[in-house]
VEXVOLUM-586174 format. One record per residue (C-alpha): residue in three letters; residue number from 1; x, z, y. Coordinates in Angstrom, 1 decimal, decimal comma. Layout:
<vexvos>
VEXVO  resn  resi       x       z       y
VEXVO   ALA   NUM       X       Z       Y
...
</vexvos>
This chain:
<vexvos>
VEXVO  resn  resi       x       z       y
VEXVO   UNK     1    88,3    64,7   -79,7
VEXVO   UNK     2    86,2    63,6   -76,3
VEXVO   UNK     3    87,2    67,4   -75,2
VEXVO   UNK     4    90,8    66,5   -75,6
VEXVO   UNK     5    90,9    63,0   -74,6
VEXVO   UNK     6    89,5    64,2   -71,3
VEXVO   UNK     7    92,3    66,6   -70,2
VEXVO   UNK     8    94,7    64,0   -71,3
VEXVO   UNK     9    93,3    61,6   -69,0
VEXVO   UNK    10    93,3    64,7   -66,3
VEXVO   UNK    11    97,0    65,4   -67,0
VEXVO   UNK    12    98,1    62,2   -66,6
VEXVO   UNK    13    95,8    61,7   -63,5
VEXVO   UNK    14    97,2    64,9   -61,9
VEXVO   UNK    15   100,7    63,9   -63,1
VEXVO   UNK    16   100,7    60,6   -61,4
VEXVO   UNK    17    99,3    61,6   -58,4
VEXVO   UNK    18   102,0    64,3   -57,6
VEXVO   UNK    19   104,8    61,6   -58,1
VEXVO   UNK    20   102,8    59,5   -55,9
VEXVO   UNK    21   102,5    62,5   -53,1
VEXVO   UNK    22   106,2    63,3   -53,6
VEXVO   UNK    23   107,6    59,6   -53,0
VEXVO   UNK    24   105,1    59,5   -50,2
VEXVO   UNK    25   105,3    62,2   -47,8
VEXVO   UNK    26   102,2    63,6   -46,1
VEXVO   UNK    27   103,6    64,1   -43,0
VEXVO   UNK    28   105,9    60,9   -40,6
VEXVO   UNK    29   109,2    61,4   -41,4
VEXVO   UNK    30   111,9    62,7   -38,4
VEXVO   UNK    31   114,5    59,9   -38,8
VEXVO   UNK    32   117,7    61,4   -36,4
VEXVO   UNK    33   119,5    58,0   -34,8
VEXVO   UNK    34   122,2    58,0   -32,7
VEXVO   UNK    35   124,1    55,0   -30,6
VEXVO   UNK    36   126,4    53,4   -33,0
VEXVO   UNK    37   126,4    49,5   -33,1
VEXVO   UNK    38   126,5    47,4   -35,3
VEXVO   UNK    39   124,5    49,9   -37,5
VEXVO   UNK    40   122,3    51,2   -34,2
VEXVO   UNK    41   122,3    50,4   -30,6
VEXVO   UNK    42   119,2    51,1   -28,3
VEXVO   UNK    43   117,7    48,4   -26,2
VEXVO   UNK    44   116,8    48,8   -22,5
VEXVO   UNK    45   113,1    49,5   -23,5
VEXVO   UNK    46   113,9    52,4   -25,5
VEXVO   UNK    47   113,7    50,6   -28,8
VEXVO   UNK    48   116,2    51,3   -31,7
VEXVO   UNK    49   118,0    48,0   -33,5
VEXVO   UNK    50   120,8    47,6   -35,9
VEXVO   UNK    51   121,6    47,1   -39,5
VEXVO   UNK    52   121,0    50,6   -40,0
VEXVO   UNK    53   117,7    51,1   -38,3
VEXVO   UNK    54   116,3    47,1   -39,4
VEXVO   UNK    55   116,9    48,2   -43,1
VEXVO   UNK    56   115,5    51,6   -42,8
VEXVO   UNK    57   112,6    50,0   -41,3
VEXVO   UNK    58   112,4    47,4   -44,1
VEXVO   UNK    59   112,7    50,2   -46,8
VEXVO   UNK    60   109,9    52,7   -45,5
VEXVO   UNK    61   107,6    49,6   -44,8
VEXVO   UNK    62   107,9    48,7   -48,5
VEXVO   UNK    63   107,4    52,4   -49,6
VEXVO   UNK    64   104,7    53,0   -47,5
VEXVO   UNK    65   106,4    56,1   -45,5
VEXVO   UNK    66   105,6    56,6   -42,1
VEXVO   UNK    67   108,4    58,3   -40,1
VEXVO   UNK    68   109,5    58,4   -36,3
VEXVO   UNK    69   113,0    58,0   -34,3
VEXVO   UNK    70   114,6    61,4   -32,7
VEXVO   UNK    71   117,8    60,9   -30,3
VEXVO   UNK    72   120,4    63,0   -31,8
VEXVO   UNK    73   123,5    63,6   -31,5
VEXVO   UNK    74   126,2    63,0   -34,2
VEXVO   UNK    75   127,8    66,4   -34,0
VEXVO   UNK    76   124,6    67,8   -34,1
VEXVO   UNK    77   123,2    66,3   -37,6
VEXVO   UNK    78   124,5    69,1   -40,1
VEXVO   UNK    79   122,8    71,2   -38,4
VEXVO   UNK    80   119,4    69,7   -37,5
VEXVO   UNK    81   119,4    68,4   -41,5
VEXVO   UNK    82   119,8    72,6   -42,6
VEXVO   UNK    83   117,3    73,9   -40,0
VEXVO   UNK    84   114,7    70,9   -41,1
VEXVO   UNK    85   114,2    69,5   -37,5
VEXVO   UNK    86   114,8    66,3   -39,0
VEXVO   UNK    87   114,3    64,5   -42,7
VEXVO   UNK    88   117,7    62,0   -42,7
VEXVO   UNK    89   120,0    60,5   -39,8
VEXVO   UNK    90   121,6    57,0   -39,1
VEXVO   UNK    91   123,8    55,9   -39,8
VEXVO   UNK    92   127,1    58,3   -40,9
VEXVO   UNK    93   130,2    58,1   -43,2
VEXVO   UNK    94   129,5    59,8   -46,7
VEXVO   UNK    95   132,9    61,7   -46,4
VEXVO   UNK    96   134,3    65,1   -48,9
VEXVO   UNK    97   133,5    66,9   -45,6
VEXVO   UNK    98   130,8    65,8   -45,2
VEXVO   UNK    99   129,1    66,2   -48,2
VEXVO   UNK   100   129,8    69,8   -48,2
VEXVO   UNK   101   126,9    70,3   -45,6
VEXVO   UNK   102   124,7    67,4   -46,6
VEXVO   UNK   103   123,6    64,6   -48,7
VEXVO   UNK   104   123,9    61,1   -48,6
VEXVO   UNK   105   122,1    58,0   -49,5
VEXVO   UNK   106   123,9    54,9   -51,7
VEXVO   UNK   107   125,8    53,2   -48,9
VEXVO   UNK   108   124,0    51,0   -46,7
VEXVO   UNK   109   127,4    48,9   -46,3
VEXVO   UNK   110   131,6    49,9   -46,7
VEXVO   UNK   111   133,7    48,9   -43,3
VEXVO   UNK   112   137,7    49,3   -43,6
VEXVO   UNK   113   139,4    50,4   -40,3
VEXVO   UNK   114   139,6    47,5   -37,9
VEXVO   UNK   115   142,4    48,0   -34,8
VEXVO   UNK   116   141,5    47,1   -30,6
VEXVO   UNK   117   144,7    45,4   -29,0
VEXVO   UNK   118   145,0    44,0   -25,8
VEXVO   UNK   119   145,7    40,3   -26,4
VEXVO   UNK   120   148,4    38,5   -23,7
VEXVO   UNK   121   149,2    35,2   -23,2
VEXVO   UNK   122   150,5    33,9   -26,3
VEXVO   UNK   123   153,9    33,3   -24,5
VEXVO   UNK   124   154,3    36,3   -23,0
VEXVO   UNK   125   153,9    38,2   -27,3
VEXVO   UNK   126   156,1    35,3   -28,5
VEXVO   UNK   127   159,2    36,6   -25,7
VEXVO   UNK   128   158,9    40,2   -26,7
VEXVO   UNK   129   158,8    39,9   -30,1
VEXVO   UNK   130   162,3    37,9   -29,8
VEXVO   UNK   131   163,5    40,6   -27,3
VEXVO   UNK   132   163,8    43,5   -29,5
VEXVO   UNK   133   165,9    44,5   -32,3
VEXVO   UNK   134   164,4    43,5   -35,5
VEXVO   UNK   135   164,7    39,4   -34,2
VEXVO   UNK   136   168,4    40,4   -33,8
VEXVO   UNK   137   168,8    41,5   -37,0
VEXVO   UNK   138   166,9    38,3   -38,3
VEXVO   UNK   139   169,0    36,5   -36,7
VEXVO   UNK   140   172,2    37,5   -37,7
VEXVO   UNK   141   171,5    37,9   -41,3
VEXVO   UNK   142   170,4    34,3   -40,9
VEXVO   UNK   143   174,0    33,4   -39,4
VEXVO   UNK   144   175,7    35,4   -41,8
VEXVO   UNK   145   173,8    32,8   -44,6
VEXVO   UNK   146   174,6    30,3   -42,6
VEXVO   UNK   147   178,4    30,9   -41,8
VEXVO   UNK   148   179,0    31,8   -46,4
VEXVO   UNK   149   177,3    28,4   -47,1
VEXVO   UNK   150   179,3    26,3   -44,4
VEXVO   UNK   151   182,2    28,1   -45,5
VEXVO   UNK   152   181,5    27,3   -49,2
VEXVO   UNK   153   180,5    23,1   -48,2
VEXVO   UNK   154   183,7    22,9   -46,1
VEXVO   UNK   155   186,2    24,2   -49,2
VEXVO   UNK   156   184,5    21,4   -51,2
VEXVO   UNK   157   184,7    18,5   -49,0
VEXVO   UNK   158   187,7    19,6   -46,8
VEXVO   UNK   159   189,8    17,2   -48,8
VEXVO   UNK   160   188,1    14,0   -49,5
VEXVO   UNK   161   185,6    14,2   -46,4
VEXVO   UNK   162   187,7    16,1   -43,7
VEXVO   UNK   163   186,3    12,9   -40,9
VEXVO   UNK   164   183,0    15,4   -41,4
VEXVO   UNK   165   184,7    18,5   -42,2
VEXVO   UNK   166   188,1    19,2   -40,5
VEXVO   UNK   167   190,5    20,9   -42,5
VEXVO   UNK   168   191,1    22,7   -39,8
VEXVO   UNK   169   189,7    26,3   -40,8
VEXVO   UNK   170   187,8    26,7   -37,1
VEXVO   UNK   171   186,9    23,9   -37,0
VEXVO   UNK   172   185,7    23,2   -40,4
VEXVO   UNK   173   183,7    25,7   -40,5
VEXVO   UNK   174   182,0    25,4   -38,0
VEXVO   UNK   175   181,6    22,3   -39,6
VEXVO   UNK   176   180,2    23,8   -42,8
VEXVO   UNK   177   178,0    25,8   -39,9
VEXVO   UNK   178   176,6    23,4   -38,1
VEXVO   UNK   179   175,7    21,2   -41,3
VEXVO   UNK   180   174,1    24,5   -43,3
VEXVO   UNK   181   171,8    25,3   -40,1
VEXVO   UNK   182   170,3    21,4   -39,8
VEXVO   UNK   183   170,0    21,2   -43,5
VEXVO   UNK   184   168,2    24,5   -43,5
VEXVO   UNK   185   165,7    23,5   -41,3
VEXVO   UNK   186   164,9    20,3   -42,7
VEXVO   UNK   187   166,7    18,6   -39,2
VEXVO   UNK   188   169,3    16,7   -41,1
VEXVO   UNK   189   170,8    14,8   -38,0
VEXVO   UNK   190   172,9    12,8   -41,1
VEXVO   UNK   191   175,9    13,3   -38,8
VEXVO   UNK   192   177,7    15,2   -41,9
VEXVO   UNK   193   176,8    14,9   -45,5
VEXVO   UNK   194   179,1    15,7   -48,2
VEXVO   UNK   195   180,5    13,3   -50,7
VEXVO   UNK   196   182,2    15,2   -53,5
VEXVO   UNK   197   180,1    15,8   -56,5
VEXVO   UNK   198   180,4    19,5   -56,2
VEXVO   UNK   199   179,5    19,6   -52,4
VEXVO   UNK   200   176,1    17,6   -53,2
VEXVO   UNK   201   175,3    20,1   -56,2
VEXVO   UNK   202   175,7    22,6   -53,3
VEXVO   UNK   203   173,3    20,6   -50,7
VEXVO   UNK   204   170,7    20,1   -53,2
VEXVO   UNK   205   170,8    24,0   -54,0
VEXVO   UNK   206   170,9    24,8   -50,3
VEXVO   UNK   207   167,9    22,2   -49,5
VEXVO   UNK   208   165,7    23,7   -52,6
VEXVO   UNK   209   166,7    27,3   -51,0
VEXVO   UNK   210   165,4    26,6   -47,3
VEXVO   UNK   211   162,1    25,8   -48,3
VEXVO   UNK   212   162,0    29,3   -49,2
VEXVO   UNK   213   164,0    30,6   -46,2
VEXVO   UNK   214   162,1    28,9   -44,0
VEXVO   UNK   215   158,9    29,7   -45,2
VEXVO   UNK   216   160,2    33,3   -45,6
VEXVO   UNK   217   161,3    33,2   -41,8
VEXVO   UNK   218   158,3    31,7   -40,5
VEXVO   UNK   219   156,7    35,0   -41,4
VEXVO   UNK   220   158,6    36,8   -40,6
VEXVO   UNK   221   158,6    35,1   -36,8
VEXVO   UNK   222   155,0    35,7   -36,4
VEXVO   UNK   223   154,9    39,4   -37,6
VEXVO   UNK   224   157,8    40,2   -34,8
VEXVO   UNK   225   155,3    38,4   -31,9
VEXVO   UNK   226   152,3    40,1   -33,5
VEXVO   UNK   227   150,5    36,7   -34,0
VEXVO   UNK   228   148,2    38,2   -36,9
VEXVO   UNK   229   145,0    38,5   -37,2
VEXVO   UNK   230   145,6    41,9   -39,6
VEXVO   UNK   231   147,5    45,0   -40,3
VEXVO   UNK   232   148,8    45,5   -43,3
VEXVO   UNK   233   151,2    48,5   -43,1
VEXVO   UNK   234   150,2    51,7   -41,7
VEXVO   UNK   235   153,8    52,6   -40,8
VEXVO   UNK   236   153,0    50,1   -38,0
VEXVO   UNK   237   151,4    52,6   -36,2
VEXVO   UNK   238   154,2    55,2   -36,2
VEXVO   UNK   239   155,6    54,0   -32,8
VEXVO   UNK   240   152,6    53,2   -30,8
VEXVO   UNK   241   149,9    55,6   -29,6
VEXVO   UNK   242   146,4    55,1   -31,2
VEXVO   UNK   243   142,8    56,5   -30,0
VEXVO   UNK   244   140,7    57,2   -31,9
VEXVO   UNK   245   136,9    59,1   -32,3
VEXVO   UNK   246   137,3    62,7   -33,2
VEXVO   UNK   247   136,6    63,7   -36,2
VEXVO   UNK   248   136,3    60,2   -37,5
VEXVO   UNK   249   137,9    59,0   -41,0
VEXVO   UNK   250   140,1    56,9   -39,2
VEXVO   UNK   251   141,5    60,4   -37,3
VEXVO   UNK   252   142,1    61,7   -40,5
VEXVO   UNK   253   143,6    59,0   -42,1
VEXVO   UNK   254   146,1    58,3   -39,4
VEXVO   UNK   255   146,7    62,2   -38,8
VEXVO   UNK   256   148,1    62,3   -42,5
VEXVO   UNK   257   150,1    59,4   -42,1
VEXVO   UNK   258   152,3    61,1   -39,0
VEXVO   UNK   259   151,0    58,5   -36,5
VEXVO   UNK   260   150,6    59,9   -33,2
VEXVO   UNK   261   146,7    60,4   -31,8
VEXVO   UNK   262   144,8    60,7   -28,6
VEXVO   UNK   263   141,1    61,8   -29,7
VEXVO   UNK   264   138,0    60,9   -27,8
VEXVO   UNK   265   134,4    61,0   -28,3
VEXVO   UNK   266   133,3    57,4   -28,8
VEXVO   UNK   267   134,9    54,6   -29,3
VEXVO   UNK   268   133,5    52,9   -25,5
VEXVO   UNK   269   135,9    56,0   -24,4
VEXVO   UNK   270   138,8    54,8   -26,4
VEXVO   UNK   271   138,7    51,4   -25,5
VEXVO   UNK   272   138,6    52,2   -21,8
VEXVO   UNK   273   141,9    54,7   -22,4
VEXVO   UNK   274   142,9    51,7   -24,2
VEXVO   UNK   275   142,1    49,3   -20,9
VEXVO   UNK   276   144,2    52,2   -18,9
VEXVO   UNK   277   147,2    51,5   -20,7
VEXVO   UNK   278   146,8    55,3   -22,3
VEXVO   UNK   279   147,2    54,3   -25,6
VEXVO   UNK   280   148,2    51,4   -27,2
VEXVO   UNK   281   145,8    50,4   -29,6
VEXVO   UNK   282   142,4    51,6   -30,8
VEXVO   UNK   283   141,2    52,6   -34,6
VEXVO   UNK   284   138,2    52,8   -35,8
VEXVO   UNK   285   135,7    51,5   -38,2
VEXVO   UNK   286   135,7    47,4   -37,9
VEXVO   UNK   287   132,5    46,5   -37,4
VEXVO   UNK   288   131,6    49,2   -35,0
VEXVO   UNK   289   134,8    48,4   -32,7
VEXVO   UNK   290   133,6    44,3   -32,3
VEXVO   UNK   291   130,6    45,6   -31,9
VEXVO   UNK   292   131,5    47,7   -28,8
VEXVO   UNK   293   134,0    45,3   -27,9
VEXVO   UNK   294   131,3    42,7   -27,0
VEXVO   UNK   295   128,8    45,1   -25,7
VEXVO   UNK   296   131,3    45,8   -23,1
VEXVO   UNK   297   132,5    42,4   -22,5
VEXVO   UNK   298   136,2    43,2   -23,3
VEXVO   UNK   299   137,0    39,4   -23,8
VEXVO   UNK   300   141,1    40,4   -23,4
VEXVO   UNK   301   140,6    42,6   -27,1
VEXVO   UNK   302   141,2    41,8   -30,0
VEXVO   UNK   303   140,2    43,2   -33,5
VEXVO   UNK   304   142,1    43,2   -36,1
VEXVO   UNK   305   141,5    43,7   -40,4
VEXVO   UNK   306   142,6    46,2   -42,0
VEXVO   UNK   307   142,1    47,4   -45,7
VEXVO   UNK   308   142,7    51,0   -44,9
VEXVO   UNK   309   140,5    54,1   -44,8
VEXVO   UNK   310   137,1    52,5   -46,3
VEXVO   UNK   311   134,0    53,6   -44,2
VEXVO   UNK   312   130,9    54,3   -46,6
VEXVO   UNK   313   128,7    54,3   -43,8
VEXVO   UNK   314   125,3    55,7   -45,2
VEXVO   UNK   315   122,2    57,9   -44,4
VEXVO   UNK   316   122,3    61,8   -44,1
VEXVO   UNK   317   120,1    63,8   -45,9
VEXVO   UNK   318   119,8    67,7   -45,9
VEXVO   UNK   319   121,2    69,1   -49,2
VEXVO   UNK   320   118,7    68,5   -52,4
VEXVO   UNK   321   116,5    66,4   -50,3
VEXVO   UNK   322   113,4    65,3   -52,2
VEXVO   UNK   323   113,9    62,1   -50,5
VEXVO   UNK   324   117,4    61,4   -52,3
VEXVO   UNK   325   115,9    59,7   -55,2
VEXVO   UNK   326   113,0    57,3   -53,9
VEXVO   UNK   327   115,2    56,4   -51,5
VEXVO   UNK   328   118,0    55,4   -53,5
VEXVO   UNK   329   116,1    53,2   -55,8
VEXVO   UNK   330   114,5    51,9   -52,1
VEXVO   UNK   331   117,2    51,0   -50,9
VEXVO   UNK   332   118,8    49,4   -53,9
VEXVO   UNK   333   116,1    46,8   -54,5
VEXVO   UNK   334   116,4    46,3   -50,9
VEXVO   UNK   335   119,9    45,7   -50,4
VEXVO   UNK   336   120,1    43,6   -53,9
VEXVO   UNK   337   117,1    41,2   -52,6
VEXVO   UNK   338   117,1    38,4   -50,3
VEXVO   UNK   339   115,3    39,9   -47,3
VEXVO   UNK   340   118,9    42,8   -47,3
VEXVO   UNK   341   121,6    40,1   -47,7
VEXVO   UNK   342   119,7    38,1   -44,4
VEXVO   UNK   343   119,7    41,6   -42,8
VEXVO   UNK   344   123,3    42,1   -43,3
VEXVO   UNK   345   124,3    38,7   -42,3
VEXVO   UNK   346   122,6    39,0   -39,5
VEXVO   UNK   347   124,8    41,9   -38,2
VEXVO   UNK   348   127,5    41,2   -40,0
VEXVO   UNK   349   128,5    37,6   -40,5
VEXVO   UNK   350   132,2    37,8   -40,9
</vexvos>
């Protein structure tokens, strides 16, 4: 019994201390970074921050890995994860593509596309939205309204109230006109009001009917002078000309759409094409664009929300990494614990 007690005691000994040698590599981990704020930026000492590069910190510090940064570039991390020159890279999307040449950690956070524009004065977007074609149609669908309810109001009080509505057809209606446009926007001058029963049934109708209308043009108003702070339809896109990264999600996304693309190899190029007046607009993932939008002190841009193309922005591993596993749990009870939610407020607040 001693005799077999003993080499269960060994077994188990031998057992643990291979799981303990696997989830704790003998020699530093090769951690590949490359520029990409919010996630990771490098300081003008050399030194590596971001939400990316804090957390990975945090996570091998708890695990007891040692590991060292390598510069690398992006385009270069499939290959430098095959050939083993380095043991995981920050901070990339998890995308199909992707994952056909590597692995990828749980993600660290999920971004939606955000979109760069060049903000103007605020009177200056107000006068070309009501210069173009879709606030002409507005408006004449509005006068159309207008013109069947005065019409309607002046048939019913024509009679009995013609000191407020002439019976005289041009005239009484643009009567009915004038009354249905100050009634619709709540102006009521009380210069006309009708008196027959069937004329106020009408007004009340009409009055209950602007508070939709108006609230209904109101929106419309803003969308035309592209006063929002987000994009919610991607056919917006289809008559402007977007940059974006090469090879990024948002490229794809927008390249299946129809909308027409000017690629470039960071998003710093973009915006500057952007500042040139090559392109209209800039799409990438949000958080990185605000990021490099302050880094470069671009105070005339402004982001805007989308809930497009989700951005599962992760770390790279080479295919059937041992370090999948203990990192995943890692990385869980980091990003589920007080010490991750701080980290991720502190990069991203909004």
């Amino acid at each position: 019994m001693r005799v077999l007690a003993t080499l269960l005691m060994l077994f188990l000994t031998g057992t643990a201390a291979f799981a303990q040698s696997a989830a704790t590599p003998s020699e530093p981990l090769v951690i590949g970074v490359f520029e990409r704020p919010p996630y990771a930026s490098r300081t003008n000492d050399g030194a590596w921050l971001g939400l990316a590069v804090d957390l990975w910190r945090l996570t091998a510090e708890g695990e007891g890995w040692r590991y060292e940064f390598r510069d690398i570039a992006p385009e270069a991390a499939a290959e430098a994860l095959s050939n083993n020159r380095v043991d995981a890279v920050l901070a990339m999307d998890a995308t199909p593509g992707a994952e056909t040449a590597m692995d990828f950690s749980h993600p660290l956070h999920t971004a939606t596309m955000g979109v760069a524009v060049q903000q103007r004065a605020a009177l200056l977007r107000v006068l070309d939205g009501f210069l173009t074609w879709q606030f002409l149609r507005l408006v004449l669908g509005i006068s159309a309204v207008l013109l069947v309810v005065g019409a309607l109001i002046w048939l019913l009080e024509r009679r009995r109230n013609d000191e407020q509505f002439s019976k005289s057809p041009l005239r009484g209606l643009g009567d009915g006109f004038w009354w249905a446009g100050v009634t619709l926007t709540t102006i009521g001058y009380g210069d006309k009001a009708p008196v027959t029963l069937p004329g106020r049934v009408v007004a009340m109708l009409w009055m209950l009917s602007g508070l939709a209308i108006s609230a209904a043009l109101t929106a419309a108003v803003v969308n035309l002078t592209d006063m929002r702070n987000s994009v919610e339809l991607p056919e917006r896109f289809h008559d402007q000309r977007v940059g974006v990264v090469d090879g990024s999600t948002s490229a794809s996304f927008l390249e299946a759409e129809g909308v027409e693309l000017r690629r470039y190899g960071s998003v710093a190029e973009a915006l500057r094409a952007m500042q040139a007046e090559e392109v209209d607009t800039v799409a990438a993932a949000r958080p990185v664009l605000q990021a490099t939008v302050a880094e470069n002190g671009a105070f005339d841009t402004q982001v805007q929300r989308t809930d497009f193309d989700p951005h599962y922005v992760s770390i790279a591993l080479p295919e059937d990494s041992d370090l999948r596993e203990p990192l995943n749990r890692a990385l869980l009870t980091r990003l589920t614990s007080e010490s991750g939610w701080n980290l991720v407020a502190r990069y991203l607040p909004d």
